[in-house]
C-alpha positions as CSV (number, residue, x, y, z in Angstrom):
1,X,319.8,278.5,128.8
2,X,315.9,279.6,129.9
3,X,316.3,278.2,133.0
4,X,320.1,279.5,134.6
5,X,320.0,282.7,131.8
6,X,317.9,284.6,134.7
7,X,320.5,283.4,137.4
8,X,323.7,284.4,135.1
9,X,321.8,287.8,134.9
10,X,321.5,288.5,138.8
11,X,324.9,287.3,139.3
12,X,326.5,289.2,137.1
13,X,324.2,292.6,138.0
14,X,325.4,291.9,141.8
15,X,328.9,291.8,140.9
16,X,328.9,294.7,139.0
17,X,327.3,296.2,141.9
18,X,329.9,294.9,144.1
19,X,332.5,296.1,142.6
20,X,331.2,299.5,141.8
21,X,331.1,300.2,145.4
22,X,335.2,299.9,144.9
23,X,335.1,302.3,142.1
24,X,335.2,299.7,139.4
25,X,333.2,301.3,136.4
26,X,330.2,299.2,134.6
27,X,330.1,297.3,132.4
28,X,331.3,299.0,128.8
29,X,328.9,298.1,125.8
30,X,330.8,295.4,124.1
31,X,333.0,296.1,121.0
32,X,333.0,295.0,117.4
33,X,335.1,292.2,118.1
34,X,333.4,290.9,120.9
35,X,329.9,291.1,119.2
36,X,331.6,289.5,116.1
37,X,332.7,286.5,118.5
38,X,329.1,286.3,120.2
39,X,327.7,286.1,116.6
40,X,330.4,283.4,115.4
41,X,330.0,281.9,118.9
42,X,326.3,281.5,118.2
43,X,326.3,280.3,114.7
44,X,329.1,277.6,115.8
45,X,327.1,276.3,118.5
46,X,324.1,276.1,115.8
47,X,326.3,274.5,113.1
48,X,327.5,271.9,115.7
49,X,324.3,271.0,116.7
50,X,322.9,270.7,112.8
51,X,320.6,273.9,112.5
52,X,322.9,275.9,110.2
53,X,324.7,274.7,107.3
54,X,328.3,274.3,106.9
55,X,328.4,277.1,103.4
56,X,326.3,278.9,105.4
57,X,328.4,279.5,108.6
58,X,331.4,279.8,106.8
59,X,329.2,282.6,104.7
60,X,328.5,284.4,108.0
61,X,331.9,284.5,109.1
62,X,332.9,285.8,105.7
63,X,330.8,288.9,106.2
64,X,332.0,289.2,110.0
65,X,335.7,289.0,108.4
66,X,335.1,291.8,106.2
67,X,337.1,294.2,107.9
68,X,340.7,291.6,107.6
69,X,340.2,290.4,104.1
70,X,341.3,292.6,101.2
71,X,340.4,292.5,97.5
72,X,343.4,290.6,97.0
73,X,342.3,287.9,98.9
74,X,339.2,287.1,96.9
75,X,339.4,288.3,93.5
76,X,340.1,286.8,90.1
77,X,343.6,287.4,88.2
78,X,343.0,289.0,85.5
79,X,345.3,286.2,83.3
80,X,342.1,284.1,84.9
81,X,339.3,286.0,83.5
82,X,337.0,285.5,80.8
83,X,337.7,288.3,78.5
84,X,337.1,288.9,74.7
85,X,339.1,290.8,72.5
86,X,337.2,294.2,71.4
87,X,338.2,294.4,67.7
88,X,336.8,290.5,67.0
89,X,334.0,290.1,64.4
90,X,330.5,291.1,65.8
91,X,329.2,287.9,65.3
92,X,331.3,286.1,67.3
93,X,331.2,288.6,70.0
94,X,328.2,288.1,70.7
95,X,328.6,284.3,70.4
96,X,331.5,284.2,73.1
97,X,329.4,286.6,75.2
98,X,326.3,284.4,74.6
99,X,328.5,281.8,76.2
100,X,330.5,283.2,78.9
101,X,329.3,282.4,82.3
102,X,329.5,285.9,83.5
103,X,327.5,289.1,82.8
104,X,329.9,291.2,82.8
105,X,333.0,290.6,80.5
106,X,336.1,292.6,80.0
107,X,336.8,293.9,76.8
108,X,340.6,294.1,75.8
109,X,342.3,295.6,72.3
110,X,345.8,294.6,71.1
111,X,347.1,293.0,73.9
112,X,345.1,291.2,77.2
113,X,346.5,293.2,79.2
114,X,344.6,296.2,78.0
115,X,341.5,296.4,79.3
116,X,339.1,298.8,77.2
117,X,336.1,298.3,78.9
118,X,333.2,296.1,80.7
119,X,330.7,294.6,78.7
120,X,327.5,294.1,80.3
121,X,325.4,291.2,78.4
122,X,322.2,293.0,79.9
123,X,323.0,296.1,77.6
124,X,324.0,294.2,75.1
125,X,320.5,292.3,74.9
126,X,319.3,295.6,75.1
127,X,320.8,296.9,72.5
128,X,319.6,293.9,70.4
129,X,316.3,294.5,71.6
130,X,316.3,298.6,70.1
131,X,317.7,297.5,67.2
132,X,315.7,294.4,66.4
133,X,318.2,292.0,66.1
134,X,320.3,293.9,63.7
135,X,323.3,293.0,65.3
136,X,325.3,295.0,61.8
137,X,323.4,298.3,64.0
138,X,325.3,297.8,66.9
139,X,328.9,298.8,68.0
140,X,329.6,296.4,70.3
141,X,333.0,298.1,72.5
142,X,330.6,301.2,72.2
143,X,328.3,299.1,74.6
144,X,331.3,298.9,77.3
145,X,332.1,301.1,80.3
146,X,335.5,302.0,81.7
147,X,337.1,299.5,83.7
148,X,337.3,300.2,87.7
149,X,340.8,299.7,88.8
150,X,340.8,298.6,92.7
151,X,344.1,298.1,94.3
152,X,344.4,294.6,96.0
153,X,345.4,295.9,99.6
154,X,342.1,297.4,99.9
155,X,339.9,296.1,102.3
156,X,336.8,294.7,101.3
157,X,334.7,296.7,103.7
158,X,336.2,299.6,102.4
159,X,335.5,298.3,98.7
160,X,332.0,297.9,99.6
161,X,331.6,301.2,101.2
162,X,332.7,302.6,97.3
163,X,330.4,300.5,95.6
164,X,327.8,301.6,97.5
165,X,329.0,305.5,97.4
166,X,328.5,305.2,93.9
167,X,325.2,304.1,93.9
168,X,324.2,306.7,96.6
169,X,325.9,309.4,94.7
170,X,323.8,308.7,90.6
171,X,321.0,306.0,91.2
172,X,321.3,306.9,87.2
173,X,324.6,306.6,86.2
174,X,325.2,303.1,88.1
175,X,321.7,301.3,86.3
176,X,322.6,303.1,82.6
177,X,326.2,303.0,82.9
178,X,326.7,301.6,79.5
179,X,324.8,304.9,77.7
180,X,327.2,307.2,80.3
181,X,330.0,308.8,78.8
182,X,330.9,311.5,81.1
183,X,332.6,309.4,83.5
């Protein structure tokens, strides 16, 4: 590469030239696509010769494939989720949210299907913290914020562009979301 990169670089500047003498424009900035390809290209080449991880190439190309994959592609079914039933004793509650996996667990009533709210585990600690361990002091669902709906078809770009909307639009309301009612 260092040593025919500079001759690449005149030939291709003299053919441009060339052919600009026929009225052929020059050269366009590459698009999206083809930087995404350079960038896969490049991270390929690095993989094959041992510099970069597999998980991590195949991370990069995730983030370059943005644009193609929806929601639906990557997320969870909801019959696969972790969720607790809002209306169980406090106790246990905080047990089964002391051993979920996640830190953010949805919080159903009646039936699993309806989703009353997301309980954060960081709010609820919180809350344990204010109160001193009085767990009887704390309502629980209380604790929860409304569930965000996201249609599947949506693209994940475009899923990320919200999230971060929302963060642009009240720095407050996203990092105290469980003590926000008006939304």
């Amino acid at each position: 590469m260092a040593l025919l990169g500079p001759i690449i670089v005149s030939v291709q500047w003299l053919v441009w030239r060339v052919l600009s003498v026929f009225g052929v424009g020059g050269e366009e900035e590459p698009g999206t696509e083809e930087a995404h390809e350079d960038i896969r290209g490049s991270v390929d080449l690095h993989h094959r010769e041992g510099n970069v991880e597999r998980e991590h190439r195949d991370m990069i190309g995730g983030i370059l494939d943005l644009r193609e994959l929806k929601v639906g592609d990557v997320m969870l079914h909801r019959t696969n989720m972790d969720s607790l039933d809002a209306d169980m004793p406090k106790r246990e509650l905080l047990d089964a949210a002391i051993a979920s996996h996640h830190s953010r667990i949805p919080l159903w009533r009646d039936d699993s299907e309806n989703i009353v709210g997301i309980l954060s585990t960081k709010h609820l600690a919180q809350a344990l913290v204010e109160q001193k361990g009085n767990l009887d002091a704390i309502d629980i669902p209380a604790l929860a914020v409304a569930p965000w709906y996201v249609p599947d078809t949506t693209s994940l770009e475009e899923q990320l562009a919200a999230f971060r909307d929302i963060r642009a639009i009240s720095p407050w309301w996203w990092t105290n979301m469980a003590r926000c009612r008006a939304w």
